[in-house]
N, C-alpha and C positions, 0 to 999 in steps of 0.2 A: 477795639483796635485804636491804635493812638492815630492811627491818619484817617480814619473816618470820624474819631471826635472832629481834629483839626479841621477839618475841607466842612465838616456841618458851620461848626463857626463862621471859616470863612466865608461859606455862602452867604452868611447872614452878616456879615461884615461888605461884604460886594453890597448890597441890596442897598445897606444903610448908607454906604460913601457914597452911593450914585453912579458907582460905575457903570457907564452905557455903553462901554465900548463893543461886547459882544452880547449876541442876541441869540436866540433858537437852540438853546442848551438842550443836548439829550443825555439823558442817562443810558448808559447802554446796560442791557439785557445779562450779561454775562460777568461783568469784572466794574465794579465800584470805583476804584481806581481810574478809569480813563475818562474825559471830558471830551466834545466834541461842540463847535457852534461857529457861529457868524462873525466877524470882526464888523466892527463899523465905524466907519469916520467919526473922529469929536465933533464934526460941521455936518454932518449930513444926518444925527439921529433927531434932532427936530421934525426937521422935512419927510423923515421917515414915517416919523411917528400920527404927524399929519396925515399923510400920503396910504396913510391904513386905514384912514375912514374911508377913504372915498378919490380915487385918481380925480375924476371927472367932476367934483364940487370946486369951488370958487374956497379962496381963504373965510372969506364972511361966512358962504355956507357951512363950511367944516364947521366955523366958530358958533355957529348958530344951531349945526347940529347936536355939539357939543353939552351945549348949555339947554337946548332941549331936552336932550337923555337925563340930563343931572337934572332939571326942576321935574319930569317927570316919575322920575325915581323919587323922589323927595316928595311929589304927592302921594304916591303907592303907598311910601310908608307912611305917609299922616295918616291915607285911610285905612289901612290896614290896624294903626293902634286906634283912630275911630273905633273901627267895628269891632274890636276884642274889648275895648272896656265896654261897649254896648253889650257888648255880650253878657259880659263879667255884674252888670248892674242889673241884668233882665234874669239870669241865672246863675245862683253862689253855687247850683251844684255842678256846674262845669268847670268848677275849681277842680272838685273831686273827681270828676273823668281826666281831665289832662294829667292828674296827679297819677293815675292810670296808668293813662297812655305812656308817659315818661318812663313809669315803672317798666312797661313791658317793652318798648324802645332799648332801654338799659339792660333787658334780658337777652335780646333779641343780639345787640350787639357783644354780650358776654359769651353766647353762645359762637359766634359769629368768631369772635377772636378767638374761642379754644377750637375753633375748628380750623383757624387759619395757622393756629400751633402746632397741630397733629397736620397739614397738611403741607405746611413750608418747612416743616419740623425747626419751629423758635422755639427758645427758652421764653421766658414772661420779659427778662430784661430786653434781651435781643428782639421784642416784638415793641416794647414803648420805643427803642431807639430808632427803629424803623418808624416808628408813626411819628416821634417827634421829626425825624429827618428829612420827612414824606411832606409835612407844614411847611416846613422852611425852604424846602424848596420850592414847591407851590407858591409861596409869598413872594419870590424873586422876580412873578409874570409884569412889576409894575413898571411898563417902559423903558424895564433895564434887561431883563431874559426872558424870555418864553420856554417854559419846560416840557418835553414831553415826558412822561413819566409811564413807565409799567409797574406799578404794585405789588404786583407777582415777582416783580427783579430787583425790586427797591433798595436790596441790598448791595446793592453794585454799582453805589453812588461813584465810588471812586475813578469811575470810565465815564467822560461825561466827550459828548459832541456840541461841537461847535462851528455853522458855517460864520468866512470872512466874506461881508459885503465893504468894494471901498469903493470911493467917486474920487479919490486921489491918483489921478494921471503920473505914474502911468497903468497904475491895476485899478483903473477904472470902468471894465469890462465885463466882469460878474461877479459871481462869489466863491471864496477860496473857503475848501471845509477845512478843519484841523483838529485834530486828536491829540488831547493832552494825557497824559498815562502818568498816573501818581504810586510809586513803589507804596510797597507796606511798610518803609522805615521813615514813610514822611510824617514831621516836617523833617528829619535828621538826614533823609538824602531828596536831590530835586526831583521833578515831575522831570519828565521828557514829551517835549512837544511831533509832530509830524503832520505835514501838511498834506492830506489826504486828496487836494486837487493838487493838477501841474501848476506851479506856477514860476513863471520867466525872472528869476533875483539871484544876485551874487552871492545873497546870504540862505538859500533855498537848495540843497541839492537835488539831483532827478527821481531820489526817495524818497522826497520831502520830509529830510531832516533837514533841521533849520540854527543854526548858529548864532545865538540867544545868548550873550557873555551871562546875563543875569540869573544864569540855570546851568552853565558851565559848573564841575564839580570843583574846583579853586576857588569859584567864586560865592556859590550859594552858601545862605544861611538861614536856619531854619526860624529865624523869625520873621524871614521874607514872604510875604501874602500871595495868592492867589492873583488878586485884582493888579499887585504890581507888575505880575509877567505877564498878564493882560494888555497893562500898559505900553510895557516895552514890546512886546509882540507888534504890538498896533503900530508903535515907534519905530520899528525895523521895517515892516512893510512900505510904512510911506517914505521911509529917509533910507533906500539900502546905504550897509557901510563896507562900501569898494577895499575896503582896506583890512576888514577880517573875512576875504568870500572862502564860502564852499565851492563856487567855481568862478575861478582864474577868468575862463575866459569872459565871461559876462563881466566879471570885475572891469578886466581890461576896455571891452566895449564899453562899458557905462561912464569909464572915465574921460573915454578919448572920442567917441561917438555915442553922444546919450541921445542925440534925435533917432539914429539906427538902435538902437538900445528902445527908447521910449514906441518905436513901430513897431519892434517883435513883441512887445508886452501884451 
């Protein structure tokens, strides 16, 4: 399918530009097609990132736990290649066992994958494009998304979850989920976003659909990325624009009372 090439790409196109904006990406279980995750401020995913070692440590300490994890990683593996050439120089014939073991590893997971064909009924192509798609997303965990992935649904990349966390007053409160739902003619028609928490914006209705010009069917184009409605998503939430609302009346309060506007938020 052309919209699950595209969205594997893109994934791997997010990963590489740095996009940090949203974070806790799930795959949903049922339809490939739809995203779901976290939004988060461009000024607060440091502090985030920080703040997941450890609430309660000092900046030095994080820094210094930090850097302890990494030189003690970094000795595990000096001694780990220690002991394998010790190995390696004490006995040539445990060349030939691991030569072995690989062997029946490589059996073990042969059998392994025709049993996951007869039971998720994949063809051999539709089973490398899941495991290639299966890497790529897992790779994204590097303080850009967090995946959670089911294996068993892997195919259903195209439904992904997304909670919005923002520290930008006024949805500075908690976290907004949202669900992005990508047709089967993408990139040739746009995703449709919905915000699966309430949330108080002129550009938000009480369905949580949401009024995104950049996915509007006039305006999208299908060489527009993933990570750009990202962007702009993130861009709407913290700037609403009073002037294309899904409700009037919020419009009107935000423009003429934004402290009354900024309290119900």
């Amino acid at each position: 399918m052309a919209a699950t090439r595209r969205l594997q790409k893109e994934l791997g196109d997010i990963r590489n530009s740095g996009v940090k904006s949203f974070r806790d990406i799930q795959v949903d279980e049922t339809n490939i097609l739809t995203w779901q995750g976290l939004i988060v401020p461009w000024y607060n995913i440091i502090n985030m990132s920080i703040n997941m070692i450890n609430k309660e440590l000092t900046m030095e300490q994080k820094i210094d736990a930090i850097l302890k994890t990494v030189m003690e990683t970094k000795n595990d593996i000096a001694d780990m290649k220690s002991e394998m050439n010790e190995i390696k120089e004490k006995n040539q014939m445990l060349k030939k066992k691991i030569e072995d073991m690989e062997n029946k590893i490589d059996n073990i997971e042969k059998q392994q994958k025709a049993i996951d064909l007869i039971f998720y009924g994949l063809t051999e192509t539709e089973y490398d494009t899941i495991e290639k798609t299966e890497k790529k997303i897992l790779s994204i965990v590097n303080n850009i998304m967090e995946i959670k992935l089911d294996r068993a649904n892997i195919t259903n990349i195209l439904r992904m979850v997304y909670n919005s966390i923002n520290d930008s007053p006024p949805y500075n409160k908690g976290a907004f989920k949202i669900e992005i739902n990508f047709p089967a003619e993408y990139p040739f028609k746009p995703p449709k976003i919905n915000f699966k928490t309430k949330i108080y914006h002129p550009n938000i209705d009480e369905k949580g659909q949401v009024c995104l010009p950049i996915i509007s069917a006039e305006n999208w184009k299908p060489a527009t990325k993933t990570d750009q409605v990202i962007q702009a998503l993130v861009a709407l939430v913290n700037e609403p624009e009073p002037e294309h609302p899904l409700r009037a009346d919020l419009a009107e309060e935000y423009l003429k009372d934004k402290k009354k506007f900024t309290k119900k938020c």
